[in-house]
N, C-alpha and C positions, 0 to 999 in steps of 0.2 A: 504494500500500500504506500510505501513512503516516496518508490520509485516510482509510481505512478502519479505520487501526489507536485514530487519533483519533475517530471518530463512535463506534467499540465501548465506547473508554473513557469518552467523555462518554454515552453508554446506560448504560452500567453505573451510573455514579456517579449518575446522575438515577434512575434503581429502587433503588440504593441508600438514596440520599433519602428516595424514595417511601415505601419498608420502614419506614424511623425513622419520617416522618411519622405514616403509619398506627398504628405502635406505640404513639409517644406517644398518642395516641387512647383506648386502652384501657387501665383498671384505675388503680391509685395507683402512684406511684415508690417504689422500695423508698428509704431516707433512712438512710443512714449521717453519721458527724465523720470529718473528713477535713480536711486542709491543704490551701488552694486555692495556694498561693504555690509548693510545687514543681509542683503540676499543671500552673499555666500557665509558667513555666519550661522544664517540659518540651516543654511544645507550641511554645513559640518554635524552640528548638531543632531541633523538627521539621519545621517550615512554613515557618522562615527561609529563603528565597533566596539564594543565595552572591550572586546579582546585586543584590542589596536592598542599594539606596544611603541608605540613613538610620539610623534610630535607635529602637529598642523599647525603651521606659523601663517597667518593671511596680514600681509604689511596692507597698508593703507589703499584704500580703491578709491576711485573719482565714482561719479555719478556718470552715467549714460543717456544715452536716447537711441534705445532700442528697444527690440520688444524685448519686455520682461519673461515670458512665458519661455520663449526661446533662448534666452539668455541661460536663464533657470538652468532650463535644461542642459545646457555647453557645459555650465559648472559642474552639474550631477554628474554627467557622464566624465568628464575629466579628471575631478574631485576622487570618483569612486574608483577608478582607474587608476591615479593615484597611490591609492590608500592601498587598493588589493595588490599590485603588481610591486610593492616597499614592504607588504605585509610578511615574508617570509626573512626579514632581517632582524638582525638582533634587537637594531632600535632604528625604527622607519622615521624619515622627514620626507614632510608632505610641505610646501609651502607655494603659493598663489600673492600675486600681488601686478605690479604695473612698472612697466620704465620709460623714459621717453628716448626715443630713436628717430635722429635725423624730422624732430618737432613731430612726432607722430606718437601715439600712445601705444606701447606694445605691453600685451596682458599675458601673463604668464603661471604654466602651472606646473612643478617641481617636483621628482620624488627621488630616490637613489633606491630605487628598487633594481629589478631582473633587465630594464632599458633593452634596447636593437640593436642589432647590427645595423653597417651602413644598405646594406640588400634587401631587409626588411624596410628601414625607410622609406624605400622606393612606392611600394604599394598599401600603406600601410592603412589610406583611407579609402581602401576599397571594400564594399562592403561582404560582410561573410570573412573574409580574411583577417585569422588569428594565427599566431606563433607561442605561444604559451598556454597548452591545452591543458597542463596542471591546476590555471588560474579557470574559475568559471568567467561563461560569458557568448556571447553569440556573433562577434565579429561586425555591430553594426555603432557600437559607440561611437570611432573617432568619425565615420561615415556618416552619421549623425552632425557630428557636431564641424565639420568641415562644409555641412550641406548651409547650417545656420552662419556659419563665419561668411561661406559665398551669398548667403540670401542679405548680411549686410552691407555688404559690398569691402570685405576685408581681405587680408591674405592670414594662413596657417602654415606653420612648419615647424618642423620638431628639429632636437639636437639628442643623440642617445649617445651612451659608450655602455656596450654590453658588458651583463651586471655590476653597474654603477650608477644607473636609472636614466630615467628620460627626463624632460624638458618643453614640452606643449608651449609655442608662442603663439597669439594672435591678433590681428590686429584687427579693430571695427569704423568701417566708413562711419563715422558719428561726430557728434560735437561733445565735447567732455569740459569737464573744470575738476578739480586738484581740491 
């Protein structure tokens, strides 16, 4: 029963995916200002593991004008990614915050977990495509969240060094203040 109760919930959550996916797809994001700094606060809170042996450091966030829903969602999935892919280390750091490059805001999410090779990077936001099949998961995360970073008019790209963790950057067509 328990395998059954687990293959329903990973079916669910992979049409759930599926749904956003396709979503993102069609039409413009509606674009509200908003405070990104309790949002992802909030999501910590949420996603955090009582078994999570490290540390989530979120430095300071500017406000946006994007959609929040979508947004949300970028953090969830990178956040949780994050946390699971650092979670096989003695002591995991997760940390998210902002820089500015070349007068542009570039948004970042951190972990020194199991990280890619340079080969993996390649395809890495394709959807269905996992390399870490120890880690649960269905291969539509960063696919996810690459779909929302183009629906704002941004760019994404990672920096990995295999097991020494990744580095998620992105940046959002928007207007921000500090």
């Amino acid at each position: 029963m328990d395998i059954i109760s687990e293959t329903c919930s990973s079916m669910s959550q992979l049409l759930k995916d599926l749904l956003l996916f396709s979503k993102l797809s069609a039409g413009q994001v509606e674009k509200k200002n908003f405070e990104l700094l309790p949002l992802v606060e909030n999501i910590i809170k949420t996603i955090k593991p009582n078994t999570h042996n490290g540390e989530v450091i979120i430095y300071p966030l500017p406000s946006v004008n994007a959609n929040e829903s979508a947004i949300k969602q970028l953090y969830i999935n990178l956040l949780s990614n994050a946390i699971k892919y650092s979670s096989k280390k003695e002591f995991s750091i997760v940390e998210t915050g902002v820089l500015e490059s070349n007068k542009q805001l570039v948004f970042y999410v951190k972990d020194n977990g199991v990280g890619l090779n340079a080969q993996q990077l390649k395809t890495i936001f394709t959807p269905f495509k996992r390399y870490h099949h120890d880690f649960e998961g269905n291969g539509m995360g960063l696919a996810i969240v690459k779909r929302i970073v183009d629906k704002h008019g941004g760019k994404i790209w990672l920096e990995s060094i295999e097991n020494e963790g990744l580095t998620v950057y992105f940046t959002l067509n928007s207007e921000y203040s500090l």
